[in-house]
C-alpha positions in Angstrom: -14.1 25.3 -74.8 -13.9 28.2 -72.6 -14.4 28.6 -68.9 -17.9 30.2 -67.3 -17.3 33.2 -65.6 -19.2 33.7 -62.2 -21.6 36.5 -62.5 -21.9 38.4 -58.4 -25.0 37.9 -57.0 -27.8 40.7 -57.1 -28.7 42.7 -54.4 -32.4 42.1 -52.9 -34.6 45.0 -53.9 -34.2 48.3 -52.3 -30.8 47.7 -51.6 -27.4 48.8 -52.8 -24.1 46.8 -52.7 -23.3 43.4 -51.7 -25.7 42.2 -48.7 -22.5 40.8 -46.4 -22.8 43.8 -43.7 -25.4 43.8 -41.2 -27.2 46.6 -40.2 -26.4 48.2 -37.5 -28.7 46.6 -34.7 -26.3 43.6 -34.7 -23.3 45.6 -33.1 -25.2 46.9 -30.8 -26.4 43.6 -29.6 -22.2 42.5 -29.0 -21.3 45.7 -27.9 -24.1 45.2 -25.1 -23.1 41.4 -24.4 -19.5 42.5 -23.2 -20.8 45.3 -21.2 -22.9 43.5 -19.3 -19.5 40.6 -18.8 -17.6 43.4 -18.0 -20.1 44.6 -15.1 -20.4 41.1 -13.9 -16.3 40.9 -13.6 -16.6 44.2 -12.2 -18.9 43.3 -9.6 -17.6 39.3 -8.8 -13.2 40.7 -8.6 -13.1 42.6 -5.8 -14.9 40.8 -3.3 -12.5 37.8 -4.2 -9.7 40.0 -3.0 -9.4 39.5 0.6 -9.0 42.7 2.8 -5.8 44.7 3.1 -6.4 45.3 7.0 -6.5 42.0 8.1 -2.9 41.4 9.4 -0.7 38.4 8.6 -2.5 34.8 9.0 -1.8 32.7 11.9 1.0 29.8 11.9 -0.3 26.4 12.8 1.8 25.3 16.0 1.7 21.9 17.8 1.5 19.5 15.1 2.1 16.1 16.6 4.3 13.6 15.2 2.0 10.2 13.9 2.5 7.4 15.5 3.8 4.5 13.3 0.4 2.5 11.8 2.0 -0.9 12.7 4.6 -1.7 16.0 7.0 -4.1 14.7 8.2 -7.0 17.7 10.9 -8.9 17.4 11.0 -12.0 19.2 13.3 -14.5 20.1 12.5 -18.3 18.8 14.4 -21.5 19.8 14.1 -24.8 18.2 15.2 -27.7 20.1 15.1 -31.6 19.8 16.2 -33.8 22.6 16.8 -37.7 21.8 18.6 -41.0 21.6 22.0 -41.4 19.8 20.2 -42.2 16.4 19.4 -38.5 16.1 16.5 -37.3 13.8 15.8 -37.4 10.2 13.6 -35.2 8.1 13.6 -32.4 10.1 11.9 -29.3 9.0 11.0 -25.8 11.0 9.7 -22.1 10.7 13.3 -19.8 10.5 14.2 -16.5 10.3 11.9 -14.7 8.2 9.6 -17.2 8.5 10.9 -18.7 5.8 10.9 -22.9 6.2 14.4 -24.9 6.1 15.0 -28.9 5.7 17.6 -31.0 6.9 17.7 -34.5 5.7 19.1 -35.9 9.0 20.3 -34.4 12.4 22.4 -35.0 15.4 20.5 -34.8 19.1 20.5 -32.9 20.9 20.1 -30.1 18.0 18.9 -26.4 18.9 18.6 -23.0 16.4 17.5 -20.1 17.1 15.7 -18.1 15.3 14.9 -14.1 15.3 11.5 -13.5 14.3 10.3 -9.7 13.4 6.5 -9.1 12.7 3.6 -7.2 13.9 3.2 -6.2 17.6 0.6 -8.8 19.6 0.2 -10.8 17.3 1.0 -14.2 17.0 4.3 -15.5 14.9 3.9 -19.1 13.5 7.0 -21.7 14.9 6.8 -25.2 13.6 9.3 -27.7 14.4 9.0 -31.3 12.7 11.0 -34.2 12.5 10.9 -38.5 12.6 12.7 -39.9 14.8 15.8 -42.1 13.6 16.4 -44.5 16.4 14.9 -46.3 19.0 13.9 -44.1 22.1 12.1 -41.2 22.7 12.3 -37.8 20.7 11.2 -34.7 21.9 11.1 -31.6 20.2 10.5 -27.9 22.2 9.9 -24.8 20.9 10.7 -21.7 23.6 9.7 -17.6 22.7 11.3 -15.2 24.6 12.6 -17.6 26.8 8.9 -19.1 27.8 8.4 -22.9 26.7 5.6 -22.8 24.1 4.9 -26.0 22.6 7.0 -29.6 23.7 5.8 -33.1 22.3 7.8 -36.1 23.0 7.2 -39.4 20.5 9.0 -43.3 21.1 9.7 -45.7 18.7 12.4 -45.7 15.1 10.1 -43.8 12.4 7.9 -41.9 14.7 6.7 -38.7 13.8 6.4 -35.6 15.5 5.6 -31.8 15.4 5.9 -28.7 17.7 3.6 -26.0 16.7 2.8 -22.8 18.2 
């Protein structure tokens, strides 16, 4: 078996050699494209340049400092629970952080304080809760900044009661 040779292919008529130049016209149609890119350039670059006589650019003075977005406040909170000898049980309240605590039984009188820290004017949440273990009256308070906010008194072993503000 033997292996076809490729034969070149033949010129169209009236012409000599292999038909992979173009004439000349084509040249002259890319040597007139970059002309006219390099006029454009020519034209757009300097007037992006600013001016050599126009001095030094002006600093920017008085800047002022922002004020913080949000004013913190920090406030004060006492807890307090007045009552007969039997104390309180199942006491629960708003501490610091605002995070809740629990004591299974207490001792009256009981106080905590508590230092709150949130957004200025507006209101903090204080809860104080509690049942009251004995006979007599229980009476829970709850002062801010040294101003009584909320005071609720109950009577009667097994009473409930809450202080909110």
């Amino acid at each position: 078996m033997s292996v076809p040779t490729a034969t070149p292919p033949e010129s169209a008529p009236g012409r000599s050699g292999p038909s992979r130049f173009r004439p000349s016209g084509s040249v002259v149609v890319v040597i007139g494209v970059i002309a006219v890119a390099f006029a454009v350039a020519s034209y757009v670059m300097p007037k992006a340049v600013p001016a050599a006589d126009q001095g030094p650019a002006t600093p920017v003075v008085g800047i002022a400092k922002a004020e913080p977005v949000v004013q913190v406040a920090t406030h004060t909170v006492v807890y307090q629970l007045l009552g007969p000898a039997g104390g309180a049980r199942y006491l629960t309240y708003v501490a610091t952080g605002a995070d809740l605590e629990q004591l299974a039984a207490v001792t009256t009188p009981w106080s905590f304080t508590a230092t709150r820290t949130g957004p200025a004017g507006q209101a903090q949440f204080s809860s104080l809760a509690a049942q009251n273990a004995g006979p007599g009256e229980l009476t829970c308070r709850i002062v801010v900044d040294g101003v009584l906010v909320a005071e609720k008194s109950v009577s009667g072993e097994g009473r409930q009661l809450s202080c909110t503000a």
